[in-house]
C-alpha positions as a printed Julia matrix, in Angstrom:
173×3 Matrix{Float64}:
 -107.65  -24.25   17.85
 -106.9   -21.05   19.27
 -103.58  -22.57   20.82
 -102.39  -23.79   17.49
 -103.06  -20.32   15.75
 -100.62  -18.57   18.89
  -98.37  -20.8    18.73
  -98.23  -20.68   14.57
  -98.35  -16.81   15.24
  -95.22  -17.22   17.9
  -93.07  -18.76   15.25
  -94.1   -16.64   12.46
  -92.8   -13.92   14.32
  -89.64  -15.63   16.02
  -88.83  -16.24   12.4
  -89.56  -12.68   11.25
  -87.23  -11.3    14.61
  -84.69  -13.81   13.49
  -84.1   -12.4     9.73
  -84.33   -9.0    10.81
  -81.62   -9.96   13.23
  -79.81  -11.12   10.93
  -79.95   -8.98    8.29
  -78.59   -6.32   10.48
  -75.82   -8.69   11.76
  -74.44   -9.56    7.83
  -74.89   -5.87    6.96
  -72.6    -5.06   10.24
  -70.41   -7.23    9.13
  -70.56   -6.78    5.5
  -69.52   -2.82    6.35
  -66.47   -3.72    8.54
  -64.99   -5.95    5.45
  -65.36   -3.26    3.37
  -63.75   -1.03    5.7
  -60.91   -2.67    5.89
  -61.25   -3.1     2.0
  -60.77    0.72    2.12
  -57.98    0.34    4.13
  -56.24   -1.75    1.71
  -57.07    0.54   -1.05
  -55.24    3.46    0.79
  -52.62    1.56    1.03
  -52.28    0.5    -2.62
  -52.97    3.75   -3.97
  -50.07    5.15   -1.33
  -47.88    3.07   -3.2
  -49.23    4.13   -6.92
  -48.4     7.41   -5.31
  -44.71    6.55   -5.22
  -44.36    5.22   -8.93
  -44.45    8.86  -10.4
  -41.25    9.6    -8.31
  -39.33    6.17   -8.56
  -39.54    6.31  -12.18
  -38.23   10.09  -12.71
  -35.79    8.7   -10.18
  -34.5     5.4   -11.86
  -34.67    7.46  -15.52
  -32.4     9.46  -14.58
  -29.7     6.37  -14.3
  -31.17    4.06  -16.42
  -33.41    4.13  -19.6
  -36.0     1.38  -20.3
  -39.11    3.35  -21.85
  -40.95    0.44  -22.08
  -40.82   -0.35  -18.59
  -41.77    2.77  -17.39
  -44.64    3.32  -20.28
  -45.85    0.07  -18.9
  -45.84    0.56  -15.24
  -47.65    4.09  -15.87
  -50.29    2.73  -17.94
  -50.94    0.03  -15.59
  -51.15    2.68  -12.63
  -53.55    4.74  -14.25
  -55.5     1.33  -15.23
  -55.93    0.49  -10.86
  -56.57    4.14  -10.2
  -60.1     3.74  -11.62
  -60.85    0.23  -10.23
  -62.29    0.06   -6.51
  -63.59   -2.96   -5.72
  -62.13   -5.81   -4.51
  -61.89   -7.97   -7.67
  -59.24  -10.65   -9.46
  -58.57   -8.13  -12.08
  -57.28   -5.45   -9.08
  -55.24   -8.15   -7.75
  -53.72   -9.33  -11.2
  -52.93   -5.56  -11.82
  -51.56   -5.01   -7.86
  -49.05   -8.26   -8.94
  -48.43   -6.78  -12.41
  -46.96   -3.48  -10.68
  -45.34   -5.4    -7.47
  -43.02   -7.2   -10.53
  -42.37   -3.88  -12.59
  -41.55   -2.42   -9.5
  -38.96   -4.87   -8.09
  -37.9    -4.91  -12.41
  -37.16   -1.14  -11.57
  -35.41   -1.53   -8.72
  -33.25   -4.74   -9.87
  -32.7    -1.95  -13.26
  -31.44    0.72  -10.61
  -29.43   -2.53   -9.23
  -27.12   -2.37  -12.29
  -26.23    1.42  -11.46
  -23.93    1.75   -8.59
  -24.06    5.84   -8.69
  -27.99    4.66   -8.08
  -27.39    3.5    -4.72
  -25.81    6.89   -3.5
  -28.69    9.11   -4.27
  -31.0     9.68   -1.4
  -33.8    10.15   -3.51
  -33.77    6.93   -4.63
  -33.05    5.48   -1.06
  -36.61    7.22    0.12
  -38.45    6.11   -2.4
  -36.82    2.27   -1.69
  -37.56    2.3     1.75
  -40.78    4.05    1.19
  -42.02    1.08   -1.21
  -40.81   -1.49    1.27
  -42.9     0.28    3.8
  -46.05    0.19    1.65
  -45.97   -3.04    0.88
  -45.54   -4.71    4.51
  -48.66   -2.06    4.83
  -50.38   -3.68    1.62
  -49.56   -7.23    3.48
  -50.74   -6.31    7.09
  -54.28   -4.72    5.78
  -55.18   -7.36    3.24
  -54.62   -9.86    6.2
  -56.9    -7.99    8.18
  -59.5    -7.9     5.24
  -59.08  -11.37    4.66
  -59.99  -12.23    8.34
  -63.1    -9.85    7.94
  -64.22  -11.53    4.45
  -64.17  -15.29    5.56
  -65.91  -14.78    8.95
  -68.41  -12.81    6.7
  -68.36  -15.86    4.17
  -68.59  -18.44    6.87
  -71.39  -16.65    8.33
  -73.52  -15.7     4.99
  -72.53  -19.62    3.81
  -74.24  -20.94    7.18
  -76.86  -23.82    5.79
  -80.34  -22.01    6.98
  -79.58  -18.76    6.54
  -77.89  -19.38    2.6
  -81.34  -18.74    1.56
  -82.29  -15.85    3.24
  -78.81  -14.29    2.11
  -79.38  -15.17   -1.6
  -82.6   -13.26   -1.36
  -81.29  -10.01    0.79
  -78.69   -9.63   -1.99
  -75.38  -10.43    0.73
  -72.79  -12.04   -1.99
  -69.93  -13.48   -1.06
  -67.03  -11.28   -0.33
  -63.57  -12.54   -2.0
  -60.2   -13.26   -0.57
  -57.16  -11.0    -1.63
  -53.89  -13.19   -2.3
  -51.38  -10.81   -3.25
  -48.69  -13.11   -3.64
């Protein structure tokens, strides 16, 4: 009897060692995705940065109030939203098309194309979004080895019930 109470007493407390393990090990890796979700959100807010300037730019050439109402309103909309959600994609692809609508608007004005202003703020865009691209790859590695990890058959239980939800994958194309 005594044997059978240690040994029930051994895996009670194997177990026990064994969540606590790894709850620290999904909340490591639960920080590092949203790290690098930071990182992506520097990134897109770099680029909101450089709407402000490409549309005083492009007005000066070309008028489309609309447009540039729209593109504004939209930037102020992502400004206030910080997590990783479908909506903050949606809006990130919204504002990649006005953008490249701006820029194919500048297209039609060949005085455009000799201002250096405009030429900064181009490259500057480009630059931002092959930035955008890089860090939500690198966030999307982080997410699915979290996911594959927190979606691991004996442990889905114990995740469910230390709160770890699923993190999602950013497709910004």
């Amino acid at each position: 009897m005594n044997n059978v109470v240690l040994v029930i007493i051994s895996v009670l407390i194997l177990l026990f060692l064994g969540a606590i393990f790894l709850f620290y090990t999904m909340k490591s890796l639960r920080t590092g995705v949203l790290m690098k979700w930071n990182d992506v959100m520097d990134a897109l807010n770099l680029r909101l940065d450089k709407i402000p300037n490409l549309i005083e730019t492009v007005k000066r050439f070309a008028d489309d109030k609309k447009l540039f109402e729209e593109l504004i309103e939209l930037r102020g909309r992502l400004w206030q939203m910080e997590d990783p959600s479908k909506e903050r994609v949606h809006g990130e692809l919204e504002v990649a098309n006005k953008i490249a609508v701006c820029l194919e608007l500048a297209q039609k004005h060949p005085e455009i194309q000799k201002d250096t202003r405009f030429l900064e703020i181009k490259t500057e865009l480009k630059d931002a979004i092959k930035e955008v691209d890089e860090l939500t790859n690198r966030y999307n590695e982080k997410a699915r080895a979290f996911n594959k990890k927190r979606e691991f058959f004996l442990a889905k239980p114990l995740m469910m019930l230390m709160g770890f939800k699923r993190m999602p994958v950013l497709d910004f194309e």
